[in-house]
VOMAR-19905 format. One record per residue (C-alpha): residue in three letters; x, y, z. Coordinates in steps of 0.001 Angstrom, whole numbers, plus 500000, padded with zeros to 6 digits. Example, Ala and Ser with C-alpha at 12.3 -4.5 7.8 and 13.67 -1.06 7.14 Angstrom:
<pts>
ALA512300495500507800SER513670498940507140
</pts>
This chain:
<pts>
UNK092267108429186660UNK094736107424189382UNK096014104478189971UNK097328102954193140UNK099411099314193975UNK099124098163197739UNK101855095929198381UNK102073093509201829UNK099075092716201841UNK098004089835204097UNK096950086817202535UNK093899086174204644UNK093137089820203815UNK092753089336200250UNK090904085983200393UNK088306087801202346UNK088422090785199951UNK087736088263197196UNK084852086320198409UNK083336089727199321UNK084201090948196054UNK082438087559194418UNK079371087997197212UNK079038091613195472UNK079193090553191504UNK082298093002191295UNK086010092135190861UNK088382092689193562UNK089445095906192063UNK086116097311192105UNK085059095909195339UNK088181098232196977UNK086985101222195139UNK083306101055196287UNK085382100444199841UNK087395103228199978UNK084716105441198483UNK081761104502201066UNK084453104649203538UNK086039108466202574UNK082803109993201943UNK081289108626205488UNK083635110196207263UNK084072113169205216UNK080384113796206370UNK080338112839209965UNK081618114237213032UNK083037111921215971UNK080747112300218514UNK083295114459220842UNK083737116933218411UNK080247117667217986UNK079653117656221809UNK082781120147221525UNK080831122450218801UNK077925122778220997UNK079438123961223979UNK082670125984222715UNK080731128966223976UNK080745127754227299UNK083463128541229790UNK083832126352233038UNK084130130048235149UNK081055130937233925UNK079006127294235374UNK078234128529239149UNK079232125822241834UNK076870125028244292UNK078142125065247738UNK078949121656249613UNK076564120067251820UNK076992118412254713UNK077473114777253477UNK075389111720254915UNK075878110130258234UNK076781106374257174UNK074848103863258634UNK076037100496260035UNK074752097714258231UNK074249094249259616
</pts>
C-alpha cells in the first residue's frame, strides 16, 4: 500500500476533518481515505453534464439545422 503526507494543511481544515472523522467512528486517517475514495470513484463514473450534452449531439453539425427565414418583427405599442 501507498502512503501519502499532506503538508500545509489549514488548521481549521483539520479540526473539521477530525470532528467528522469522530462523527464517523473512524480516525482521521481513515476518514480521508473513505474521502478520497467516494470522491475518485464518483467522478470516475460521472460525466459533467456538458459533456454528456456534447456526446449526444457530436453527430450534429450546425450546417445541417435549417434556419427559418426572418419575420417581420412586431409593431411596438405605446404604453401609458
Amino acid at each position: 500500500m501507498a502512503s501519502l503526507t499532506i503538508r500545509n494543511l489549514d488548521n481549521g481544515l483539520k479540526a473539521r476533518l477530525r470532528l467528522q472523522a469522530a462523527q464517523h467512528g473512524r480516525s482521521m486517517e481513515a476518514e480521508v481515505r473513505q474521502i478520497l475514495q467516494q470522491s475518485l470513484l464518483s467522478s470516475s463514473t460521472t460525466t459533467n453534464f456538458a459533456a454528456h450534452i456534447h456526446q449526444r449531439f457530436k453527430s450534429v453539425y450546425q450546417e445541417s439545422l435549417p434556419i427559418p427565414p426572418r419575420q417581420q418583427a412586431c409593431k411596438s405599442s405605446i404604453l401609458p
